[in-house]
BADO-950226 format. One record per residue: residue number from 0; residue in one letter; x, y, z of N, C-alpha, C in turn. Coordinates in steps of 0.05 Angstrom, whole numbers. Each point is the difference from the previous one (the first is absolute). Layout:
NUM|A|X|Y|Z|X|Y|Z|X|Y|Z
...
% end
This chain:
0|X|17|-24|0|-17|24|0|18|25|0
1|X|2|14|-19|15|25|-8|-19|22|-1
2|X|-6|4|23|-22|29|-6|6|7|46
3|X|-20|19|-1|-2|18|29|-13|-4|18
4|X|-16|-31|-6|-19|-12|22|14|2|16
5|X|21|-17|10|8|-2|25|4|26|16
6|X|4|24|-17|9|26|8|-29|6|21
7|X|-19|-8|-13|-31|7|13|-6|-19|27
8|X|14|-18|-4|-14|-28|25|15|9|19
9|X|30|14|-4|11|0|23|3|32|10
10|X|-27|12|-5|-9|32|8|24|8|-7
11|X|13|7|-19|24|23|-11|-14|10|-23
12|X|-17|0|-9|-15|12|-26|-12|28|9
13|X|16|17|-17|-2|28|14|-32|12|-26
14|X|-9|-16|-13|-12|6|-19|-2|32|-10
15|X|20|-13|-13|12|37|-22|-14|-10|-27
16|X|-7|-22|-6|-10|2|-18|14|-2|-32
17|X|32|0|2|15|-6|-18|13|-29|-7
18|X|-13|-18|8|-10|-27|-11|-16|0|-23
19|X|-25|13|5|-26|-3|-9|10|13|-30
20|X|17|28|-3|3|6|-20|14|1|-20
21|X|12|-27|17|23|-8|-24|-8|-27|-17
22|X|-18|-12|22|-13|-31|-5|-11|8|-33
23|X|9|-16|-16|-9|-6|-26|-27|-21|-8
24|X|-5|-10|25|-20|-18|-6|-25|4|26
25|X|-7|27|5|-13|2|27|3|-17|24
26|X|12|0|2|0|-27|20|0|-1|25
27|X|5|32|10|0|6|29|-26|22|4
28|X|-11|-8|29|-17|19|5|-2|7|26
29|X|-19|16|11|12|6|30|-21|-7|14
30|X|5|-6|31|-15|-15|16|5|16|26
31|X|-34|2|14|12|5|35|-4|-21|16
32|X|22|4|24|-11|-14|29|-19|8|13
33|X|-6|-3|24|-27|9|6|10|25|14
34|X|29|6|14|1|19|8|-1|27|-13
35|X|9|-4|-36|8|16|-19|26|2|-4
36|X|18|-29|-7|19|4|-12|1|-13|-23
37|X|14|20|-21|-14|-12|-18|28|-7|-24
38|X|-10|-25|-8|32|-24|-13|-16|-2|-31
39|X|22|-2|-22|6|-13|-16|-4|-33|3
40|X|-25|-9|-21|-9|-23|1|5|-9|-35
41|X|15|-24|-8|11|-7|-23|-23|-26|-4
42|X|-9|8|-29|-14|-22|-10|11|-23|-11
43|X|12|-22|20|17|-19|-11|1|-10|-33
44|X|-30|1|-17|-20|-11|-22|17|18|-18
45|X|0|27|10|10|17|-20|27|2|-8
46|X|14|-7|24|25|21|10|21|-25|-16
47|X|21|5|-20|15|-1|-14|27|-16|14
48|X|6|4|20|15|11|11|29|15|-11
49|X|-6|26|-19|25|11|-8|18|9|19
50|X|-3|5|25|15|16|22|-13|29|3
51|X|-4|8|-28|-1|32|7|-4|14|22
52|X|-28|-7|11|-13|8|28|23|4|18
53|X|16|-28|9|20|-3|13|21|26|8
54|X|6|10|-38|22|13|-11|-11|33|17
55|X|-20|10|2|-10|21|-1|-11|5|32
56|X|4|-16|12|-10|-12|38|14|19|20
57|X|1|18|6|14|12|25|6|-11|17
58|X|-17|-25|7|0|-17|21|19|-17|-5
59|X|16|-7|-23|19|-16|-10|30|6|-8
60|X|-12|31|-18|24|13|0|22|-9|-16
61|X|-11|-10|-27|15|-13|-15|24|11|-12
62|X|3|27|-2|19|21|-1|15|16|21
63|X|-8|-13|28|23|7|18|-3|28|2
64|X|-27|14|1|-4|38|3|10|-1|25
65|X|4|-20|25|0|17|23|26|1|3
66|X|26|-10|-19|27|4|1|5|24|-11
67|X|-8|15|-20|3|14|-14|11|26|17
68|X|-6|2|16|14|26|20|12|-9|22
69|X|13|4|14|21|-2|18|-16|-4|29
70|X|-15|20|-2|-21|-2|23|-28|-5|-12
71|X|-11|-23|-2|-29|-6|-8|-24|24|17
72|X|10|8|20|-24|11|10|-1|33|-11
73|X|24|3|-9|-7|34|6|11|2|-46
74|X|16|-20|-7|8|4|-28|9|31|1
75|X|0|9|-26|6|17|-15|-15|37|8
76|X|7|10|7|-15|33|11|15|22|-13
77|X|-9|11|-20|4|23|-12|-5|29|15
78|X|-22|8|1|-3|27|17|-28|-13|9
79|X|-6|10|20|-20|2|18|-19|29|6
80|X|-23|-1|-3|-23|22|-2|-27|-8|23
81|X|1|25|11|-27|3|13|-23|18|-21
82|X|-16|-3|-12|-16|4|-7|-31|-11|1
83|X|-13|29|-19|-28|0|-4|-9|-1|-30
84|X|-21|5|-5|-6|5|-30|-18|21|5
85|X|8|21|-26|-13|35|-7|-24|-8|0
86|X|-15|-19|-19|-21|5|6|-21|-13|21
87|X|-19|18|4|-12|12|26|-19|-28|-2
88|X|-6|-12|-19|-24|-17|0|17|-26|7
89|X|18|0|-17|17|-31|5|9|-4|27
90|X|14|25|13|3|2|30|-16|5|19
91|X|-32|0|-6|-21|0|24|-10|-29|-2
92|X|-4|-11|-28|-5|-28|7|20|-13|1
93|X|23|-5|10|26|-13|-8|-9|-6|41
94|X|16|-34|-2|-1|-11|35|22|21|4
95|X|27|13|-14|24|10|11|6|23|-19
96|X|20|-12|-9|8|42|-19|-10|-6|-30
97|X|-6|-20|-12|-17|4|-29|20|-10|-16
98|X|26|-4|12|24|2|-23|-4|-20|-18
99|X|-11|-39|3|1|-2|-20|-25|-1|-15
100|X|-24|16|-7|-14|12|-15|6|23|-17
101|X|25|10|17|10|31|-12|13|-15|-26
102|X|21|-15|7|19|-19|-21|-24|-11|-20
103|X|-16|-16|6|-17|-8|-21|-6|19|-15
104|X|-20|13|12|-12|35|-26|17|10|-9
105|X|25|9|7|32|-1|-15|7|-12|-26
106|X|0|-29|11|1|-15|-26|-13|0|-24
107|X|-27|4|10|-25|3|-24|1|27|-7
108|X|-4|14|7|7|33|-18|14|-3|-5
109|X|35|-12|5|19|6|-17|6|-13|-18
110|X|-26|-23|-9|5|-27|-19|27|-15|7
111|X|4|0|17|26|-17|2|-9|-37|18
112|X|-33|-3|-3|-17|-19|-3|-23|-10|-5
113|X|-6|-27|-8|-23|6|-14|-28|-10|21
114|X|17|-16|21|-20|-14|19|24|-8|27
115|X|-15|6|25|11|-12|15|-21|-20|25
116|X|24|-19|8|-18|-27|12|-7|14|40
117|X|-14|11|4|-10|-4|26|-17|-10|6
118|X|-7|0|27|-22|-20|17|-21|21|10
119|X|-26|-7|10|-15|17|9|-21|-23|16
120|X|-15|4|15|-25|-15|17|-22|11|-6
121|X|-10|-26|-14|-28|1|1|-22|6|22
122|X|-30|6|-12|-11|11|26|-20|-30|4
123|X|-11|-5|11|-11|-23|10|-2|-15|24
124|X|-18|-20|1|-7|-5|33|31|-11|7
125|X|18|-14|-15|22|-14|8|10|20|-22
126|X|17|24|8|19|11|-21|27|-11|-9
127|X|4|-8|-29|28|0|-3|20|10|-12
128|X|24|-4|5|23|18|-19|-3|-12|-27
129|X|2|9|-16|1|-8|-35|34|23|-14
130|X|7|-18|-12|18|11|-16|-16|6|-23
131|X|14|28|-15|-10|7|-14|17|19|-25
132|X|-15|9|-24|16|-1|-19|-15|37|-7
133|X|17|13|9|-11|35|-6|15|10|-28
134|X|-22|15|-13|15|6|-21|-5|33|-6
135|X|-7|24|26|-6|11|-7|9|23|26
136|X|4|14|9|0|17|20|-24|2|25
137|X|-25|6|-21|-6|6|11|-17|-30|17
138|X|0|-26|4|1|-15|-1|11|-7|35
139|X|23|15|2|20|4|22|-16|4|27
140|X|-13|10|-1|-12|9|26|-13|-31|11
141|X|-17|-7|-8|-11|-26|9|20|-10|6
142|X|27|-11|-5|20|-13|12|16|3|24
143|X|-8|25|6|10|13|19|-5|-17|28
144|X|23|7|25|-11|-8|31|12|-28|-5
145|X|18|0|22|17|-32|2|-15|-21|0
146|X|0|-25|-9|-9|-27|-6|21|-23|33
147|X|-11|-10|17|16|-15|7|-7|-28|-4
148|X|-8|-5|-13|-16|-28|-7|13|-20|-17
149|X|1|-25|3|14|-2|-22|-23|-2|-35
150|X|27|3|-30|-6|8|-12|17|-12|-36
151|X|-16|-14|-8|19|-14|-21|2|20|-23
152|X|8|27|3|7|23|-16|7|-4|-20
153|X|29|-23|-8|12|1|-20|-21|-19|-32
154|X|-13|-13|20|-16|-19|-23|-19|25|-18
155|X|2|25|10|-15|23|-31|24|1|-18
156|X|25|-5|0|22|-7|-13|-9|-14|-37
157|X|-13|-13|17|-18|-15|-33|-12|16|-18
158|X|-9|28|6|-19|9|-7|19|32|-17
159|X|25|2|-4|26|5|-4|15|-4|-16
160|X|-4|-25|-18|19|6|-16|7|14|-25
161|X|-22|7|-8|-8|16|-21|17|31|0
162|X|4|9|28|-3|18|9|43|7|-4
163|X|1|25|0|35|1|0|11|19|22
164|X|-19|11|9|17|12|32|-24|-1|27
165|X|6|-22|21|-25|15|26|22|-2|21
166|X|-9|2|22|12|7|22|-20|-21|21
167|X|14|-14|20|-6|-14|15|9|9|28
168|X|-26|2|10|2|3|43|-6|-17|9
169|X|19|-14|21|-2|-14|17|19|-18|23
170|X|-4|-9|18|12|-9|23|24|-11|-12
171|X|25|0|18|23|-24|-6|-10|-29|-18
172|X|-15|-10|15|-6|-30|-13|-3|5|-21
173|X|-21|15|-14|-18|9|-26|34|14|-20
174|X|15|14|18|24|7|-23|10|-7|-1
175|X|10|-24|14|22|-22|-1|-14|-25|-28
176|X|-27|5|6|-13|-20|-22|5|22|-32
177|X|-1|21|-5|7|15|-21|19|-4|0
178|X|16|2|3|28|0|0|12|-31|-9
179|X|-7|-12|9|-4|-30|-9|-14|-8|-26
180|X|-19|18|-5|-8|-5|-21|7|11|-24
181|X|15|25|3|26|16|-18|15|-12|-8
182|X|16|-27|21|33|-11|-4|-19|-36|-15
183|X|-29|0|1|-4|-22|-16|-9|-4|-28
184|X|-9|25|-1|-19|8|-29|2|20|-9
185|X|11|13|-27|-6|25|-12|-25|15|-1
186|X|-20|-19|11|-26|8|-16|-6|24|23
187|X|13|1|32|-4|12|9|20|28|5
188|X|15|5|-22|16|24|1|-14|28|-7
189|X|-34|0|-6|-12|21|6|-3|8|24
190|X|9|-20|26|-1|24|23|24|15|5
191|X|-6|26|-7|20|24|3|1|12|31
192|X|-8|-11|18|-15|26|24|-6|-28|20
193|X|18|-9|16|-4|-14|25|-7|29|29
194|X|-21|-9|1|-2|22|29|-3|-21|21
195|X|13|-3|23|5|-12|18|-6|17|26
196|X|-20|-23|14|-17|10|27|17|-7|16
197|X|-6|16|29|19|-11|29|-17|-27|6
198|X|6|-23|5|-19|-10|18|9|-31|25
199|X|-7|18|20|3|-19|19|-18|-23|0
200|X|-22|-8|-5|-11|-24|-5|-31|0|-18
201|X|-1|-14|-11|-35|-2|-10|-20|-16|18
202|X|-21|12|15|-16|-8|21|-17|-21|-31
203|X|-13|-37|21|-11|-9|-15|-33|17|-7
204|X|-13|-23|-14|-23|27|-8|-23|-5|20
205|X|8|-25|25|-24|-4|15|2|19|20
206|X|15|30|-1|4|14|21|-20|31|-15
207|X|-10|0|-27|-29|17|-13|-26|-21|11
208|X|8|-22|7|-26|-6|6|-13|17|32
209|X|30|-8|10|-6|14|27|-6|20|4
210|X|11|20|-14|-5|27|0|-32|-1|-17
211|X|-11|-13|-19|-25|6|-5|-20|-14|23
212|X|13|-13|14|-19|-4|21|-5|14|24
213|X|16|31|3|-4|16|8|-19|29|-9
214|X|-10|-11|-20|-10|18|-20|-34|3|-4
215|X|-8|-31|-3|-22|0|-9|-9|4|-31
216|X|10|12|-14|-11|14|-28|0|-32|-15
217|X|-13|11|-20|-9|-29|-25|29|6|-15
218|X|14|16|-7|21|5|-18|12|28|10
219|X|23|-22|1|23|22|19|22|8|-27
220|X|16|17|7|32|5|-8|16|3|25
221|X|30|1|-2|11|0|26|17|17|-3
222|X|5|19|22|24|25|-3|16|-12|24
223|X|22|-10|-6|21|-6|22|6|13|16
224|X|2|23|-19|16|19|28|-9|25|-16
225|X|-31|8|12|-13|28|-17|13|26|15
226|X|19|14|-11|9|23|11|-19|28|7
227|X|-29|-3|-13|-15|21|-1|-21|0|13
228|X|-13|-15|11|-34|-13|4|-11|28|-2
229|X|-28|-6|-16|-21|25|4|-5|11|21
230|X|2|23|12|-2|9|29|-32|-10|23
231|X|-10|-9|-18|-27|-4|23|8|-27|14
232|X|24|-19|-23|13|-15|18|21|-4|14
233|X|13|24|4|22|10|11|22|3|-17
234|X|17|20|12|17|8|-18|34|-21|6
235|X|13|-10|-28|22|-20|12|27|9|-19
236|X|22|2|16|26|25|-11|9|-39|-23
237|X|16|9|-12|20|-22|-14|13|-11|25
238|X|17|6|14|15|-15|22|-23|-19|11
239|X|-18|13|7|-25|-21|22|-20|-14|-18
240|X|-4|-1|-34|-25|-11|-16|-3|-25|18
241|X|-22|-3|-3|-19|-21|5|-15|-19|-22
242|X|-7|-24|6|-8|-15|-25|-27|15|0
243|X|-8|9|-24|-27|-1|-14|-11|-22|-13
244|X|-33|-5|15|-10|-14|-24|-29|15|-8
245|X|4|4|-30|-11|13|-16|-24|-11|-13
246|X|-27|4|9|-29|-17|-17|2|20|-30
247|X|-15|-12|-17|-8|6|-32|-13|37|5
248|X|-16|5|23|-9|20|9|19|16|12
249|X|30|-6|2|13|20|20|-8|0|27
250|X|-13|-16|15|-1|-6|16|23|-10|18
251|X|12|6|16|27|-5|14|8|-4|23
252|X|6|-22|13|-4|-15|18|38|8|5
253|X|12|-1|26|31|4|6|4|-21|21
254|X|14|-23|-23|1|-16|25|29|-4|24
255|X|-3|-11|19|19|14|17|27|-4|-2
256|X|17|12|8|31|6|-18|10|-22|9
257|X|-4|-27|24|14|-22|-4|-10|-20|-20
258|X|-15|9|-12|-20|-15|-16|24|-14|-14
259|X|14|20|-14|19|-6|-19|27|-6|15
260|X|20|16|21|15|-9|14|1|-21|13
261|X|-22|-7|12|5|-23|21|-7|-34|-22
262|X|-2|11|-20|-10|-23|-16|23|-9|-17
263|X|20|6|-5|17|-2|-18|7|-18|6
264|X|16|-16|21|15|-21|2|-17|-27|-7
265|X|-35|6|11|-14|-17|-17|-3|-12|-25
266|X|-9|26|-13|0|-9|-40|34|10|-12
267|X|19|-11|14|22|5|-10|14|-33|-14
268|X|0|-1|-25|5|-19|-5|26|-9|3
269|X|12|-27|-10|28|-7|15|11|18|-21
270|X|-17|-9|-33|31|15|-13|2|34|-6
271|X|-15|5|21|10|27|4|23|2|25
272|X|0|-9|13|15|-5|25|31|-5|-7
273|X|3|-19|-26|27|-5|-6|9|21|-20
274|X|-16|22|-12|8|16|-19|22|25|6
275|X|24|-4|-13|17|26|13|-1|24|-12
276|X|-14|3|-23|-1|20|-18|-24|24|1
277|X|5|10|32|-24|16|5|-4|22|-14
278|X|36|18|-8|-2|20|-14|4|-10|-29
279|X|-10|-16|0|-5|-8|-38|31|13|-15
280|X|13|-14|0|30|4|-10|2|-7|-25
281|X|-25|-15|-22|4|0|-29|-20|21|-7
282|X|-6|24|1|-13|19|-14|8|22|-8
283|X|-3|16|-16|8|22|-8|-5|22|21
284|X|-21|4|7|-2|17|26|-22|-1|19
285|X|3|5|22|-12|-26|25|-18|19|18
286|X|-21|0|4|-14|13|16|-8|-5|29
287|X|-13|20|18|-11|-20|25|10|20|19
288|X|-7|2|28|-24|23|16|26|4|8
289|X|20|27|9|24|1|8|5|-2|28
290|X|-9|-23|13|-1|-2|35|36|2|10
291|X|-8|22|23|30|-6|10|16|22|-8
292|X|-8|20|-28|14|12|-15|2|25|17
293|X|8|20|3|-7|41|3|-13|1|-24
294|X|-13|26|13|-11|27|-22|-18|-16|-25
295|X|-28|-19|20|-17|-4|-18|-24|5|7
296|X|-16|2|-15|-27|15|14|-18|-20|6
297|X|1|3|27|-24|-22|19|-32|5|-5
298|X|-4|21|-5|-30|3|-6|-11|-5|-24
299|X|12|16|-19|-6|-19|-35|6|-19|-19
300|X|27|-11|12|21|-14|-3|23|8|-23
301|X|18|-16|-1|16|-6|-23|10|-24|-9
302|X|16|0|-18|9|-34|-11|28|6|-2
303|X|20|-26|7|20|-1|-1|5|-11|-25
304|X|25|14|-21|5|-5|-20|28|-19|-1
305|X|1|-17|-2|29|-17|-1|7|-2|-32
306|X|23|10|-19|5|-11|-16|12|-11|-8
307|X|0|-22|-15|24|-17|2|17|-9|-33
308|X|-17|11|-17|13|5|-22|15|25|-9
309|X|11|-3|-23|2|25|-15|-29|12|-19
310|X|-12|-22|-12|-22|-3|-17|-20|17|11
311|X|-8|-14|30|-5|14|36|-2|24|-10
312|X|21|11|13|3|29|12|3|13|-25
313|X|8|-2|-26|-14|22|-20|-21|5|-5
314|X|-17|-15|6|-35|-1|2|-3|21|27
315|X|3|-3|22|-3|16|25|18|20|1
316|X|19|7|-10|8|31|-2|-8|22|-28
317|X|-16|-16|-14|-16|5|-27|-30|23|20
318|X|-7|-27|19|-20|6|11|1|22|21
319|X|21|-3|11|10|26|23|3|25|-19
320|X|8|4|-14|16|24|-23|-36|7|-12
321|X|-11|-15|-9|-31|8|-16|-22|8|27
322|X|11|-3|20|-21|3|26|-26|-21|4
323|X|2|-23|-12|-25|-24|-6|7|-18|39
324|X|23|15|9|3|-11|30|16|20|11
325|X|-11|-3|26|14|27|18|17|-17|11
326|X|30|6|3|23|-24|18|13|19|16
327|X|-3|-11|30|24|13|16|33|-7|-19
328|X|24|13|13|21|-7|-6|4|-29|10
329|X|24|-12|-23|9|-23|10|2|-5|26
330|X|-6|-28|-1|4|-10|37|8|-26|3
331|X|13|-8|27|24|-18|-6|-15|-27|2
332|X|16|-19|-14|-14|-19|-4|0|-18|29
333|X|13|8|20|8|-14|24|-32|9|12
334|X|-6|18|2|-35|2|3|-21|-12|-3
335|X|5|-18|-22|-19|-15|-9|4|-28|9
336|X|27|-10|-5|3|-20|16|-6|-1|22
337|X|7|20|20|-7|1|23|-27|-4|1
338|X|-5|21|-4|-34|1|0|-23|-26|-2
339|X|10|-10|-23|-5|-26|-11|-2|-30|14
340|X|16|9|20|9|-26|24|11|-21|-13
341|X|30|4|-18|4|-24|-23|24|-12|21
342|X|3|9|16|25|-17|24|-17|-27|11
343|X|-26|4|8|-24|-4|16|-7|-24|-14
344|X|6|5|-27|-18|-16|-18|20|-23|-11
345|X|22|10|4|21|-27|-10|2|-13|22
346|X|-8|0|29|-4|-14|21|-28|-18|-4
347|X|-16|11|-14|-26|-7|1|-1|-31|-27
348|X|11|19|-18|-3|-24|-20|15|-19|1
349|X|19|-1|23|20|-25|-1|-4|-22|18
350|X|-17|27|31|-13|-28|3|-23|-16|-5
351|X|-16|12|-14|-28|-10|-16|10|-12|-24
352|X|22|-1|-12|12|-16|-17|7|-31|8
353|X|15|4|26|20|-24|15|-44|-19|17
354|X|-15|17|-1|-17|-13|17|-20|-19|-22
355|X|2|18|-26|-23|-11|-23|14|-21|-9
356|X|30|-4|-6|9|-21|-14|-1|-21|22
357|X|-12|3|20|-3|-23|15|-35|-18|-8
358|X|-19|19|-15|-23|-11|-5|-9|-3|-24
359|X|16|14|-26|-3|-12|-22|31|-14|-17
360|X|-5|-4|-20|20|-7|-18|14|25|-7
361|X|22|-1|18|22|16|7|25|-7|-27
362|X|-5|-14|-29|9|1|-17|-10|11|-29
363|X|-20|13|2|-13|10|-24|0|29|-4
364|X|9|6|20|12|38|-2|19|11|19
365|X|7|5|0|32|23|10|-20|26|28
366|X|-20|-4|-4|-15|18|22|3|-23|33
367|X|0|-27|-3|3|-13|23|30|-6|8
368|X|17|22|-12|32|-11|4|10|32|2
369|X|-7|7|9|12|34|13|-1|3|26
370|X|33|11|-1|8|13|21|17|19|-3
371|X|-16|15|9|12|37|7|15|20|25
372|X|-13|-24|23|6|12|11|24|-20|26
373|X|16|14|21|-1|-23|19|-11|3|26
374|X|-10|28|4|-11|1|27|-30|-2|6
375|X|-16|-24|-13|-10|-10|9|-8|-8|26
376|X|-16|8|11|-7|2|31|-20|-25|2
377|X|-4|-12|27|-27|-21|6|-21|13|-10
378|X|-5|22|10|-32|20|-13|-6|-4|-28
379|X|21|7|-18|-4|-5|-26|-7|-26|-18
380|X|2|-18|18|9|-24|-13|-30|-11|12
381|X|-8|3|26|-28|-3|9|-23|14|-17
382|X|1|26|-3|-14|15|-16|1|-18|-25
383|X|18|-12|-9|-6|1|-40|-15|-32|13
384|X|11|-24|13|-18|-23|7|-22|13|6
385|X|-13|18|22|-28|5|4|-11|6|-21
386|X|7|23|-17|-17|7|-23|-4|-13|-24
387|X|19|-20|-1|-4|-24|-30|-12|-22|8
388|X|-1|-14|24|-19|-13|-1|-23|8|11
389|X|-10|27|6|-24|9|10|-16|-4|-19
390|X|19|15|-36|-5|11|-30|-18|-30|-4
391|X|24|-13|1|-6|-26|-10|-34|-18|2
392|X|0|8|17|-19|-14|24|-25|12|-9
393|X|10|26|-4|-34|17|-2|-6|-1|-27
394|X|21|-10|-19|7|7|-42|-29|-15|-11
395|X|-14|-18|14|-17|-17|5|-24|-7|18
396|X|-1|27|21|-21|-4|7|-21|15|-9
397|X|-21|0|12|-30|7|-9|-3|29|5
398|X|-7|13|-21|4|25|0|-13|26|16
399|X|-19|-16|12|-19|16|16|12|-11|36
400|X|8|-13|-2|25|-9|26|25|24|-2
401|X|23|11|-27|11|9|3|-6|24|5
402|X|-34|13|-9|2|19|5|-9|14|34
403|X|-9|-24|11|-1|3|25|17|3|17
404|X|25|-11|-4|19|-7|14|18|36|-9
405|X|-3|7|-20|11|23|-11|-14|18|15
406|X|-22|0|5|-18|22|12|10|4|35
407|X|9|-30|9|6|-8|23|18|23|1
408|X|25|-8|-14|22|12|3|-6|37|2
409|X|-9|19|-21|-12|23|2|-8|2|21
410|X|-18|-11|13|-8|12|22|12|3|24
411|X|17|-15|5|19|-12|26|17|25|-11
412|X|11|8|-21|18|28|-3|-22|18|3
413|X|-19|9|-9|-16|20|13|-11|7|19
414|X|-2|-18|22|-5|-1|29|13|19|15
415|X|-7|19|9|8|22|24|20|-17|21
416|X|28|4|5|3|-12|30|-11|7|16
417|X|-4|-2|20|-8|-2|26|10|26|13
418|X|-1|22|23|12|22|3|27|-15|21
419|X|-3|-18|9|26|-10|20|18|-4|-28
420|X|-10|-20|-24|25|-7|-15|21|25|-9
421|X|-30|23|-3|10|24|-17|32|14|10
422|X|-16|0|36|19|10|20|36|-26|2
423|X|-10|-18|-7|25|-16|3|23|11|-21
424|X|-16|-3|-26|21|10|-20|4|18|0
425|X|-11|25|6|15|29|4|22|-6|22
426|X|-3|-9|22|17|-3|28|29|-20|-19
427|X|-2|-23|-19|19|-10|-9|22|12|-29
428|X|-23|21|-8|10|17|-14|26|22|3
429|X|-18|16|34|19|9|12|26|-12|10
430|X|0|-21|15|30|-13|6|12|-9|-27
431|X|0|-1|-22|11|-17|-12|24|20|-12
% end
């Protein structure tokens, strides 16, 4: 068997979706668990076995991307930007500074593309992320507001080749799968324009169920992190957004801010856990909220600009020089790392690496054989066992069970202490 099943059985299928669009004979399609993670499923009837899928796998890595720089986590950094985007519309509905909407409408006025591949969420009783294929500016807006779901983006790839310049946004996994699909096929040398997201992990999708079960409405949308809410439902700065969920009526329900914090370690799948490529180190230029940085604006926000090409940064000093983005001055790239918690994270993925290759087939990808770090502590090593076999455990249960148990969790963080506890931790605050 020469194809990416096993990539799926043994939860490493980051579903980017660049299987699907290289498969010559349809043969892969996508499937969820009950929690919402969602794998690459190969139709044995169909499937050839040419390799390709294989060839194009992030999770496999048949081209060795994560050698390619000296340091896998941080690669290649050209200049660094805090920015926004001029215009007023793209930056009031933007979750952060608008920047990459600004770059998109860029591209399209300046013909320098003819379509680019983003994602957007549908509205509906169970909303989902959809990749999608824009061919127009104005188009842009609906795409807008971060997606954390997962999302087989690259499979609108199919719908492309006709086409001779678009631009593709999306997570590490999703540009590691472009990029892969560059060094396997000509057919994909129309993508001119990798825009690369920050991202610490993709929550599964049984964590929209939860949040619509805070809601009520027949057909929701979901604002992760709504920087604006309409004032009759209170007013929320960028530093403090709150999840919105949004009925067909504008009707808007704010559900509560551990909703989404305290839930993460839940719908956090393993192969996000082993991924080191948070600041997306194969893209032309890398976006994502500048935490950690100076001199950004907490109330409307902004976006951190990382570039890492040359290709990169003549595009974004094109854009700085025409005013299509407002940029503070350069800023150091030790900021972002910092900021980023990428010290934190080579502790994290090595030992969620050393704990997973203890429960699957620890020979079918290079993600169960990393080590980054050596100071590895007991905590860390407890943490990655608790949370993979918690994953595991729940990848399969009944979905109206997970969302109870998720609700559990919210609430036990939203619970008032007690006024003795309150008084303890101020009193331990002080001595410490």
């Amino acid at each position: 068997m020469k194809n990416i099943q096993l990539i799926s059985d043994n939860y490493l299928c980051s579903a980017c979706g660049a299987c699907a669009s290289i498969c010559g004979k349809d043969a892969i399609s996508f499937k969820w668990s009950n929690i919402g993670r969602k794998y690459a499923s190969v139709n044995q009837e169909k499937c050839v076995n040419c390799g390709l899928c294989e060839k194009v796998c992030p999770s496999i890595d048949h081209y060795k991307l994560q050698t390619r720089f000296a340091d896998p986590f941080i690669g290649e950094i050209g200049k660094v930007y805090v920015a926004h985007a001029q215009d007023k519309n793209i930056y009031d509905n933007a979750q952060s500074g608008g920047v990459c909407t600004a770059i998109l409408m860029y591209l399209f006025d300046q013909r320098l593309i003819e379509s680019a591949v983003v994602c957007r969420m549908t509205s509906d009783s169970k909303p989902r992320v959809e990749g999608v294929l824009v061919t127009n500016s104005k188009d842009l807006f609906s795409c807008q507001k971060s997606c954390y779901t997962p999302v087989d983006i690259l499979s609108a790839l199919k719908q492309t080749e006709h086409l001779k310049s678009i631009a593709v946004v999306g997570i590490p996994c999703q540009i590691q799968g472009v990029t892969n699909l560059q060094l396997t096929s000509k057919r994909f040398n129309n993508i001119t324009y990798k825009i690369g997201l920050i991202c610490d992990r993709t929550l599964c999708d049984g964590i929209q169920d939860v949040m619509a079960s805070y809601a009520g409405f027949d057909k929701i949308t979901i604002h992760w992190r709504e920087k604006h809410v309409a004032p009759e439902y209170g007013y929320y700065d960028y530093h403090n957004a709150p999840v919105a969920i949004i009925s067909d009526s504008n009707e808007i329900k704010i559900a509560p801010r551990p909703a989404r914090t305290s839930l993460k370690d839940m719908f956090t799948s393993p192969r996000c856990r082993v991924c080191y490529d948070k600041l997306n180190t194969h893209a032309d230029i890398v976006l994502g909220d500048p935490w950690g940085m100076s001199n950004y604006n907490r109330v409307s926000g902004d976006s951190v600009i990382i570039v890492r090409t040359e290709h990169g940064g003549h595009l974004i000093e094109k854009m700085i020089n025409s005013g299509s983005i407002v940029a503070e001055m350069q800023k150091d790239a030790s900021e972002v790392i910092s900021g980023q918690a990428i010290e934190k994270r080579r502790i994290k993925v090595t030992a969620y690496s050393k704990h997973l290759s203890t429960l699957v087939d620890n020979t079918i990808s290079y993600l169960t054989n990393q080590n980054y770090s050596q100071n590895i502590h007991e905590k860390e090593i407890s943490d990655a066992k608790h949370n993979l076999d918690s994953f595991i455990n729940n990848d399969d249960t009944n979905l109206s069970d997970i969302i109870m148990e998720a609700r559990k969790i919210v609430d036990k963080k939203t619970q008032k202490p007690s006024i003795l506890k309150r008084i303890a931790v101020k009193i331990i605050k002080i001595f410490k």
